[in-house]
ROROTI-336857 format. One line per 2 residues: number of its first residue (from 0); for each residue x, z, y of N, C-alpha, C. Coordinates in nm, 3 decimals, m for minus. Last residue first. Layout:
N
NUM = X Z Y X Z Y X Z Y ~ ...
END
This chain:
242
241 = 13.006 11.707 19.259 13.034 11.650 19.400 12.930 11.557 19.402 ~ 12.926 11.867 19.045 12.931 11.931 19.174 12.958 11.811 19.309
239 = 12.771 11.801 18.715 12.840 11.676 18.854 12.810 11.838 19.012 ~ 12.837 12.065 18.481 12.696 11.953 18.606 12.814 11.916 18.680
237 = 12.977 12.073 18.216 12.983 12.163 18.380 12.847 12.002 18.435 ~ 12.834 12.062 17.907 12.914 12.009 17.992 12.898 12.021 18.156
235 = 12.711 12.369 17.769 12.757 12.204 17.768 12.850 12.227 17.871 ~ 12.662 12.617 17.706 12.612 12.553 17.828 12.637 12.440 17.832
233 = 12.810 12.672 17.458 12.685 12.720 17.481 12.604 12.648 17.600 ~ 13.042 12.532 17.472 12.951 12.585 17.318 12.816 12.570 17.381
231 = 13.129 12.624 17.754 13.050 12.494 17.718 12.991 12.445 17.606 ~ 13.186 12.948 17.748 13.114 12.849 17.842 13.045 12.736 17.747
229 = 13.269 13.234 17.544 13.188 13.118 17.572 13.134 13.079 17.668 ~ 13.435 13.508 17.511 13.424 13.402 17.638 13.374 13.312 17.594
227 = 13.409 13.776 17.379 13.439 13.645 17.321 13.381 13.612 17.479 ~ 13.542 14.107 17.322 13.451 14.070 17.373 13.503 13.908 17.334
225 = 13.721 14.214 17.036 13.571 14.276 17.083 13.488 14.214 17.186 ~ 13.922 14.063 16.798 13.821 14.065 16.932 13.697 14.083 16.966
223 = 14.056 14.086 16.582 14.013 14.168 16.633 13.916 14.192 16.772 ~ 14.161 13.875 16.459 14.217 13.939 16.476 14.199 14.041 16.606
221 = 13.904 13.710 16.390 13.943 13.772 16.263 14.093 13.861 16.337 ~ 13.811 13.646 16.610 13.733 13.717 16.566 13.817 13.833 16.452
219 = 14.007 13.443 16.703 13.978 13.584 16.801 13.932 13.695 16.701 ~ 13.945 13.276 16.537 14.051 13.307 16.492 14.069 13.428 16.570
217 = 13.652 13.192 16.631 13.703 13.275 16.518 13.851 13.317 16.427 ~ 13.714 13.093 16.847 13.686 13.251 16.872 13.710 13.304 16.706
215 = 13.864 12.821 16.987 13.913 12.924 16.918 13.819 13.087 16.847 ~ 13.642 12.679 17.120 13.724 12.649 17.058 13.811 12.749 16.944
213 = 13.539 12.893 17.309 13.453 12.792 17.235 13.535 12.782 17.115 ~ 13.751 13.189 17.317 13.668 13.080 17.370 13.628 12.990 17.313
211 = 13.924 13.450 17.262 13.830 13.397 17.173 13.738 13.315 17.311 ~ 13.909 13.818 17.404 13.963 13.715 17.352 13.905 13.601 17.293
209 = 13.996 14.108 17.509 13.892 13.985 17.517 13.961 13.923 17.484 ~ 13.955 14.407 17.315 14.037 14.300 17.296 13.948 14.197 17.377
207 = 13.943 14.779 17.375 13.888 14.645 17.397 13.967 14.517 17.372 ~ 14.057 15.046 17.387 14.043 14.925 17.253 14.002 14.844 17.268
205 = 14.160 15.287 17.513 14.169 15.135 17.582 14.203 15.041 17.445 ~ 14.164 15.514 17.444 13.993 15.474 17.475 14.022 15.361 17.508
203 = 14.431 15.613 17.424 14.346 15.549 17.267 14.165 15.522 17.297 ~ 14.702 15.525 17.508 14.556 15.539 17.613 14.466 15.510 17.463
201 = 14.898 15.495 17.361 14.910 15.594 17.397 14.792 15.615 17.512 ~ 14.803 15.322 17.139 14.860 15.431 17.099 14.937 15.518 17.216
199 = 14.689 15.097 17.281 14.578 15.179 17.213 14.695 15.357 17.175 ~ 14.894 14.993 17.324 14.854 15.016 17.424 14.742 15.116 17.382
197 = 14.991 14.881 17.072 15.075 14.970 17.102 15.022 15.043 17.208 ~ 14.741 14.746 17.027 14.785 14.832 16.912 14.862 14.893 17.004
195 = 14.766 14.529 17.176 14.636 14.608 17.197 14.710 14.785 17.100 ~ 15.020 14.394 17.078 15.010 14.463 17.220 14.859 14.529 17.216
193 = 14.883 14.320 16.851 14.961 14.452 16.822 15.028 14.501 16.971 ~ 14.682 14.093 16.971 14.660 14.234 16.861 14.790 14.370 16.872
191 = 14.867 13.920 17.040 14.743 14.028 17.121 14.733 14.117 17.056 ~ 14.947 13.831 16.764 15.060 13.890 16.914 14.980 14.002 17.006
189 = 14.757 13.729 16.668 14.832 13.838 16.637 14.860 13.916 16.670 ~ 14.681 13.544 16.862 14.569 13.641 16.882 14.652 13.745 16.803
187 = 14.884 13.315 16.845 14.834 13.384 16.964 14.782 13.538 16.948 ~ 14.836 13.273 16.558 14.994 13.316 16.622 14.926 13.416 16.753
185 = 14.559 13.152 16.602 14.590 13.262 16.498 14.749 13.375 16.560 ~ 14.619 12.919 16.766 14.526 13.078 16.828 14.552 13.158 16.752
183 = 14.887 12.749 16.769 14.830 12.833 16.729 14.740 12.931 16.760 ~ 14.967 12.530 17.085 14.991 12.645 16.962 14.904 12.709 16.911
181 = 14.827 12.427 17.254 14.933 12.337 17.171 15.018 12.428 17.124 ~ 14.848 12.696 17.533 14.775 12.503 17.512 14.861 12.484 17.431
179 = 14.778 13.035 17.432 14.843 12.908 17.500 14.862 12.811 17.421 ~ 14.433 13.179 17.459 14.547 13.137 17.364 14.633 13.011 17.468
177 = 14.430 13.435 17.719 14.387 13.275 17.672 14.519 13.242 17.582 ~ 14.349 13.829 17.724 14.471 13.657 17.679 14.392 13.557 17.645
175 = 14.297 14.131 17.777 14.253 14.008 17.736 14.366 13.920 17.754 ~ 14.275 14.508 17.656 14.378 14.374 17.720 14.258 14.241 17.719
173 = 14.116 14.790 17.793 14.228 14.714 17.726 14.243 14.600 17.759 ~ 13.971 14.920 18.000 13.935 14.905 17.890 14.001 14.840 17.785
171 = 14.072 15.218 18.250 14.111 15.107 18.148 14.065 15.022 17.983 ~ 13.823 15.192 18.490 13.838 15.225 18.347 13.935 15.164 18.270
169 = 13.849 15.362 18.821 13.880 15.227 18.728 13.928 15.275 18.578 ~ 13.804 15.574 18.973 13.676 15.469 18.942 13.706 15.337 18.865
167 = 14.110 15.636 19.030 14.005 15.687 19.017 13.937 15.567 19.027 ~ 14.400 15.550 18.796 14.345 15.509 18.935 14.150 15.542 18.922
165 = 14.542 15.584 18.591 14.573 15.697 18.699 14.499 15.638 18.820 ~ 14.522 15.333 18.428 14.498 15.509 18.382 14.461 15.604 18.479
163 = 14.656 15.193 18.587 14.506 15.151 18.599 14.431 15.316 18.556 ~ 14.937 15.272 18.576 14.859 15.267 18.723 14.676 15.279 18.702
161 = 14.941 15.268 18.279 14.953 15.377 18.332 14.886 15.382 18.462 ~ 14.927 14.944 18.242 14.824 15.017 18.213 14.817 15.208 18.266
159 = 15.130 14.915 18.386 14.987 14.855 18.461 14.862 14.906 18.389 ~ 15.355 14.964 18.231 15.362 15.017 18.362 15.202 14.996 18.394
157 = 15.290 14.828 17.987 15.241 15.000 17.995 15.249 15.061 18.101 ~ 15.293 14.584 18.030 15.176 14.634 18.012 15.163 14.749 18.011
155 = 15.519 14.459 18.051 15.471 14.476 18.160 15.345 14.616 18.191 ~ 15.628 14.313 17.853 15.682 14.430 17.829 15.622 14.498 17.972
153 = 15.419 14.080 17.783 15.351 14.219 17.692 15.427 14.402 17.754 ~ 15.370 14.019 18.092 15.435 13.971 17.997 15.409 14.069 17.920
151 = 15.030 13.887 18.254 15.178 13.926 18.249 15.296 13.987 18.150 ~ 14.868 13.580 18.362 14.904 13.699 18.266 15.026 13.777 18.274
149 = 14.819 13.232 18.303 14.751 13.378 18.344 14.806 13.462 18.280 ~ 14.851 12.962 18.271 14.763 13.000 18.181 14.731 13.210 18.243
147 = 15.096 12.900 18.407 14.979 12.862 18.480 14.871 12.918 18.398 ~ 15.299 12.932 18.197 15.289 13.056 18.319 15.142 13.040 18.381
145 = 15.375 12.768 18.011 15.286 12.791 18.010 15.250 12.937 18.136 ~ 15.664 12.841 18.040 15.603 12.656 18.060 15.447 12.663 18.084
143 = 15.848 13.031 18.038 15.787 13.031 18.144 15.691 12.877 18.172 ~ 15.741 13.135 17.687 15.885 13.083 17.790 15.760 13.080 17.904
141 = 15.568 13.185 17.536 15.713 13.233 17.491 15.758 13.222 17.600 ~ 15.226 13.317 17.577 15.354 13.214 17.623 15.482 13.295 17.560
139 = 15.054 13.519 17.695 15.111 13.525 17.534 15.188 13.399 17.504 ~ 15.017 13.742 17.902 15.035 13.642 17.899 15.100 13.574 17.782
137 = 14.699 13.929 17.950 14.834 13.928 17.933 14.919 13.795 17.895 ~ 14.490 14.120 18.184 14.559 14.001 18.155 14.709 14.026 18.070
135 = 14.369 14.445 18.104 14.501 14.352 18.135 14.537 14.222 18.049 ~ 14.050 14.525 18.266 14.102 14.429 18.130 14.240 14.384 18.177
133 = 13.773 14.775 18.339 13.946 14.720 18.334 14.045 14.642 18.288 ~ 13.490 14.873 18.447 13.563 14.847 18.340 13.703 14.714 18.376
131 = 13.461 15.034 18.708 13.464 14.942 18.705 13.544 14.907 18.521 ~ 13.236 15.315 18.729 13.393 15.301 18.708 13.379 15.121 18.692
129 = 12.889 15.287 18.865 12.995 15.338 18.785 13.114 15.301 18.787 ~ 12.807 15.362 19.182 12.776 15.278 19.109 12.905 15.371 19.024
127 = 12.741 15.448 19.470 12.721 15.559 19.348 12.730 15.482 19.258 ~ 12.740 15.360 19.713 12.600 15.344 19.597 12.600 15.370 19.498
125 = 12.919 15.437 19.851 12.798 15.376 19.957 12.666 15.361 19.831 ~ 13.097 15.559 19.698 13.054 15.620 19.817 12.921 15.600 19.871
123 = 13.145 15.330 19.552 13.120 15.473 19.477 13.080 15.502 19.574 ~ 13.287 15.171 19.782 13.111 15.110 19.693 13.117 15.221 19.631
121 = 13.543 15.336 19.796 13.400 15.308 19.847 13.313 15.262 19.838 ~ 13.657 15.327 19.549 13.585 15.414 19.624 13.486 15.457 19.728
119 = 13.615 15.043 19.537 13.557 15.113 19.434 13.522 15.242 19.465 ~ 13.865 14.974 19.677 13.721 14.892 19.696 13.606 14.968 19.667
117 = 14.059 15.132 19.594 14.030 15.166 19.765 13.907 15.104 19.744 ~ 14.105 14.997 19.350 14.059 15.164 19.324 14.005 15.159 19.477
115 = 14.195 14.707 19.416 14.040 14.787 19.332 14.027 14.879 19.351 ~ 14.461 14.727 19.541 14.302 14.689 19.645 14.182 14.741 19.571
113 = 14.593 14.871 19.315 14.566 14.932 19.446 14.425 14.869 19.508 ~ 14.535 14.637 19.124 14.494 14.782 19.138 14.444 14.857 19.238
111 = 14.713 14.429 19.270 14.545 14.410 19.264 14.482 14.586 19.217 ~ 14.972 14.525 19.276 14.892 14.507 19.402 14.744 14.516 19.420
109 = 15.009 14.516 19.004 15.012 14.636 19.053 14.906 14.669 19.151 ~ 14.851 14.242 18.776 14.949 14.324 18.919 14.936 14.480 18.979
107 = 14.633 14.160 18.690 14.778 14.094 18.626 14.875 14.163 18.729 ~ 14.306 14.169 18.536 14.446 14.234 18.603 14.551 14.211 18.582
105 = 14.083 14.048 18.449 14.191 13.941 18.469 14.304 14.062 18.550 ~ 13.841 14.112 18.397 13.882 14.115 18.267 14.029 14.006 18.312
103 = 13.607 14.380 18.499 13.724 14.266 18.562 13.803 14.216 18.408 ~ 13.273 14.427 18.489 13.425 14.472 18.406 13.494 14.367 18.465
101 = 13.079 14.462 18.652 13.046 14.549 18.525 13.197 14.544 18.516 ~ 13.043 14.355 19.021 13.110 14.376 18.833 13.106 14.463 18.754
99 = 12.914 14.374 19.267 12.867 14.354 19.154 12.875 14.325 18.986 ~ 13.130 14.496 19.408 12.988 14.537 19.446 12.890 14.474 19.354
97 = 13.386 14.449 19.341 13.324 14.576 19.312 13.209 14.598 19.327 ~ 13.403 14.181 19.482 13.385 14.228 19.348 13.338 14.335 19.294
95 = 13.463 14.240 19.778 13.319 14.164 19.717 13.320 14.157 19.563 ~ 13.665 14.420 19.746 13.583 14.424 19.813 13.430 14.423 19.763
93 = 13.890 14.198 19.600 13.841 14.340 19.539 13.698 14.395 19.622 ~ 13.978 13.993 19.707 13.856 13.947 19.749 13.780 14.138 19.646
91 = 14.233 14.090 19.836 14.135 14.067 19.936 13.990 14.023 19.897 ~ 14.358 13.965 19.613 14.328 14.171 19.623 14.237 14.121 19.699
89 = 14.228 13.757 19.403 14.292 13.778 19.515 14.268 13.924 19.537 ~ 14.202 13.678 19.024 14.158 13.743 19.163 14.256 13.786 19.251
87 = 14.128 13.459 18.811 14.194 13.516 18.873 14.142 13.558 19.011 ~ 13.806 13.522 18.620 13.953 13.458 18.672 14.042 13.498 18.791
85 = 13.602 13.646 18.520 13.714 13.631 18.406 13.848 13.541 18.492 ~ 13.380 13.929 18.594 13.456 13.824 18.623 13.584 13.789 18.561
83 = 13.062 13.981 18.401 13.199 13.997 18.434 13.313 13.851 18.495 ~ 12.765 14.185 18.483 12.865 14.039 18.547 12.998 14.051 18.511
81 = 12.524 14.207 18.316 12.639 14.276 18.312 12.710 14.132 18.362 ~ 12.134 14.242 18.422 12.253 14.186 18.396 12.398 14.220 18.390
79 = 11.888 14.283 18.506 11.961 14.398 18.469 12.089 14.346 18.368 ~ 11.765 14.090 18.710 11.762 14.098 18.550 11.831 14.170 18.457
77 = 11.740 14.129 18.969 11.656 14.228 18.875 11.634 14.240 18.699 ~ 11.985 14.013 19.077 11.982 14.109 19.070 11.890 14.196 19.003
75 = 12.013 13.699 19.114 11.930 13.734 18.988 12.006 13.868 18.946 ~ 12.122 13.656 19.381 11.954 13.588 19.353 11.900 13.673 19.196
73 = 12.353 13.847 19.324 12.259 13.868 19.425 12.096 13.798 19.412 ~ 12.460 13.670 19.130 12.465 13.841 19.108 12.353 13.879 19.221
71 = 12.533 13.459 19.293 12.502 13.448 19.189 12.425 13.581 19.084 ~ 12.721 13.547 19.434 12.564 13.430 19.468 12.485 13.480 19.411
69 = 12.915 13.582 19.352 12.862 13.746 19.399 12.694 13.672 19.423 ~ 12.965 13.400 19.206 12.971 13.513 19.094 12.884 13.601 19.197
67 = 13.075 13.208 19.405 12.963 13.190 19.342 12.929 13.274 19.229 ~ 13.255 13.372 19.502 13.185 13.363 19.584 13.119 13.285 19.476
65 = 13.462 13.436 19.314 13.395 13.504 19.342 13.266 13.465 19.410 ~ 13.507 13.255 18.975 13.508 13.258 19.154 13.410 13.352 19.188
63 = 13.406 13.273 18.682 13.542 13.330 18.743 13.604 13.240 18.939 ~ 13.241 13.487 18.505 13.214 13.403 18.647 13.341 13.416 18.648
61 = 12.984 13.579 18.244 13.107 13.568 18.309 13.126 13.434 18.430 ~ 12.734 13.817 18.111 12.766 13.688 18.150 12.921 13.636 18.252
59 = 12.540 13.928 17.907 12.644 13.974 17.981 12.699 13.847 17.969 ~ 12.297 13.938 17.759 12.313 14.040 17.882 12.422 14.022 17.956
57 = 12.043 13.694 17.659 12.163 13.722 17.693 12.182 13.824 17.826 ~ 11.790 13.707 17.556 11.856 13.813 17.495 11.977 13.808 17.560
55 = 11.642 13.431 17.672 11.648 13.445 17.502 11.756 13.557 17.507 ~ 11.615 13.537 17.948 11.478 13.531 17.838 11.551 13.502 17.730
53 = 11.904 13.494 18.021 11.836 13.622 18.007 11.731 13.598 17.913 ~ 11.886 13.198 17.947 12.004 13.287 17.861 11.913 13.433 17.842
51 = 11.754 13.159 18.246 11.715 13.097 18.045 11.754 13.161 17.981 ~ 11.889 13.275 18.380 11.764 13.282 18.415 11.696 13.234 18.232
49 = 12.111 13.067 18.411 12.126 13.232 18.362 12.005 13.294 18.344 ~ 11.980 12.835 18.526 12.051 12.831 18.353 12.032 13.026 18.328
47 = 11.937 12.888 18.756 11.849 12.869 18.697 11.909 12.956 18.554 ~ 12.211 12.947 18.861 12.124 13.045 18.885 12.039 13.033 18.768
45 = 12.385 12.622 18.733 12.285 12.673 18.809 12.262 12.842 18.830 ~ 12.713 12.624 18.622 12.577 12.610 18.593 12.475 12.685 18.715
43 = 13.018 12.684 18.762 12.979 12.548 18.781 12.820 12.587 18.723 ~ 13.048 12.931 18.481 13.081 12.901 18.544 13.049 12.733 18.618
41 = 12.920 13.132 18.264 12.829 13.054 18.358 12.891 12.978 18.453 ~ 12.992 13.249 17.998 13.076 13.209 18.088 13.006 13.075 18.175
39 = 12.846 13.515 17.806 12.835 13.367 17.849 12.909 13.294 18.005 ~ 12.989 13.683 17.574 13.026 13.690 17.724 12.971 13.520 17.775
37 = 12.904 13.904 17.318 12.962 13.756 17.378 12.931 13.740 17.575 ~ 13.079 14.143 17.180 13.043 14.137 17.258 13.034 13.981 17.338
35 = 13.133 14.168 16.801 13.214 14.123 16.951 13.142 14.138 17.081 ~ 12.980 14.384 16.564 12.967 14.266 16.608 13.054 14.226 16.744
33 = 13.016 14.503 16.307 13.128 14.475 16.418 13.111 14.389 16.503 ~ 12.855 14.479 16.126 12.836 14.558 16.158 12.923 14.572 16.299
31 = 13.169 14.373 15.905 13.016 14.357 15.902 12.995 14.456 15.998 ~ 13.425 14.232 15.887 13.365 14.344 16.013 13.239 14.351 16.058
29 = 13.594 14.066 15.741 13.552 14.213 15.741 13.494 14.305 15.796 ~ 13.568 13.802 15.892 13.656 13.896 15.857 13.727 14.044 15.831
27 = 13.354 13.724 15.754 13.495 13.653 15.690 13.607 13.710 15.702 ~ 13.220 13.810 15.948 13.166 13.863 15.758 13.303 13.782 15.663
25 = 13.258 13.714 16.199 13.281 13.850 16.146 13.293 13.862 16.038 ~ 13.198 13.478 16.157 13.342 13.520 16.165 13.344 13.651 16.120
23 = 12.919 13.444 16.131 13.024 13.404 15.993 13.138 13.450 15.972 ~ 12.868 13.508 16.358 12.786 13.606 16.269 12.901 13.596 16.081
21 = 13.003 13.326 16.490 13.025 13.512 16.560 12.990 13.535 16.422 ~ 12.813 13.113 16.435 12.952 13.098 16.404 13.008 13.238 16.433
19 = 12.531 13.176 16.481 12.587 13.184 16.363 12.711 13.161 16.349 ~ 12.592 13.193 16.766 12.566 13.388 16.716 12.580 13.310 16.536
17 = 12.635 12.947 16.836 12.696 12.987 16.867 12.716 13.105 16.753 ~ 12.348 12.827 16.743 12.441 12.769 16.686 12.591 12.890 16.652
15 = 12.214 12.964 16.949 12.127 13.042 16.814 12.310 12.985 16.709 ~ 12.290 12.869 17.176 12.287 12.978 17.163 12.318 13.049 16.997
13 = 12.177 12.601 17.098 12.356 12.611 17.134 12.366 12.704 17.100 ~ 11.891 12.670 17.110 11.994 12.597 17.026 12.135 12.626 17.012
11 = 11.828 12.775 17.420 11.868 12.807 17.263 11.902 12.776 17.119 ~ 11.957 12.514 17.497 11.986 12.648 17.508 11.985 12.754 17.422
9 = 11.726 12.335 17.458 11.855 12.328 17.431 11.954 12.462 17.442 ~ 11.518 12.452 17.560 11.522 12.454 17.389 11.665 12.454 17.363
7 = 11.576 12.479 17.808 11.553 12.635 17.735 11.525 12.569 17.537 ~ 11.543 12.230 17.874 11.665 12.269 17.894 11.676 12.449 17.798
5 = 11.280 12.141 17.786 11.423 12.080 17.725 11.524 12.146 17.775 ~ 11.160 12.310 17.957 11.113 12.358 17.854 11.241 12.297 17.742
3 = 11.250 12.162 18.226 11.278 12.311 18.200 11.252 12.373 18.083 ~ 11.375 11.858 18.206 11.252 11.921 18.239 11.303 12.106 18.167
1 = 11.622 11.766 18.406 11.565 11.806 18.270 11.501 11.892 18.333 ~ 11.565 11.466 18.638 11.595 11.609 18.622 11.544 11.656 18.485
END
């Protein structure tokens, strides 16, 4: 077993590696002072691990199953942590989400709305918690080959952003997109961009861009992305589950 003082060096290492590649992107691409919001994507890592991240400065962390996100949110409830969940979600599981997400960053349906705002009103009810921040999946594929990647089509976005607009305790905070496999992130993140742009021009508080994972972020960076998804940059390689 790694000993706990090697696993918090390594950590911050990766960490410290990570905030200088963010710190380069930005200044490359004009946006001193702009810093992205990084999102450590804990997915498959211990309780422990998040427990490390917190002591070196990390606030906001991503999960994309619920049931090890709500685990997960529950053992390390006093570290005044921001949970966001980044994968796909069942309406049925809106419920057990609302009770510990800072921001959903995967809306791809009408349906899922509806189950959020009913979830939300009531966890508002039972604990007074705030608006759930709002992210439309979008799906930046040409054709239907890449469909499995998440999302719905750019001409989709103003019906789902109007519902999300008009739905009490849910914030629309703008869009997110995974660049699609064996093209361009630059092409990709354009495209995002000026669907953020047209969506910004008629909800102008919905500027958020997520965008940008290990691999790609500084091409995220330079076309505008406010929050970044890092998993395995930062955490390595998922632990043996079976």
């Amino acid at each position: 077993m790694e000993d706990n003082a090697e696993r918090m060096a390594d950590l911050a290492e990766r960490l410290a590696a990570v905030q200088r590649r963010i710190d380069a992107a930005v200044q490359d691409a004009g946006r001193a002072g702009d810093l992205p919001t990084l999102i450590v994507v804990t997915k498959f890592h211990p309780a422990a691990d998040i427990r490390r991240l917190a002591a070196l400065g990390v606030r906001d962390v991503g999960e994309n199953r619920d049931q090890e996100a709500s685990s997960k949110a529950a053992e390390l409830a006093g570290l005044g942590l921001n949970w966001h969940f980044v994968g796909q979600l069942q309406s049925k599981k809106s419920k057990s989400v609302v009770k510990y997400a800072h921001a959903l960053h995967s809306v791809d349906r009408l349906a899922l709305v509806d189950g959020l705002e009913r979830a939300i009103a009531a966890e508002q009810e039972r604990t007074g918690r705030g608006a759930l921040d709002c992210f439309i999946q979008v799906s930046l594929d040409d054709d239907d080959a890449g469909a499995h990647r998440g999302g719905v089509a750019a001409a989709e976005v103003p019906l789902l952003a109007e519902r999300l607009a008009a739905a009490a305790g849910l914030e629309l905070a703008g869009v997110m997109a995974v660049a699609p496999l064996g093209t361009s992130p630059e092409a990709a993140f354009e495209k995002l961009a000026a669907i953020s742009a047209a969506l910004v021009a008629e909800h102008p508080g919905a500027t958020a861009i997520s965008a940008g994972m290990s691999q790609d972020l500084e091409a995220a960076i330079r076309f505008g992305a406010t929050h970044l998804r890092i998993g395995s940059d930062i955490l390595g390689s998922r632990p043996d589950v079976g």
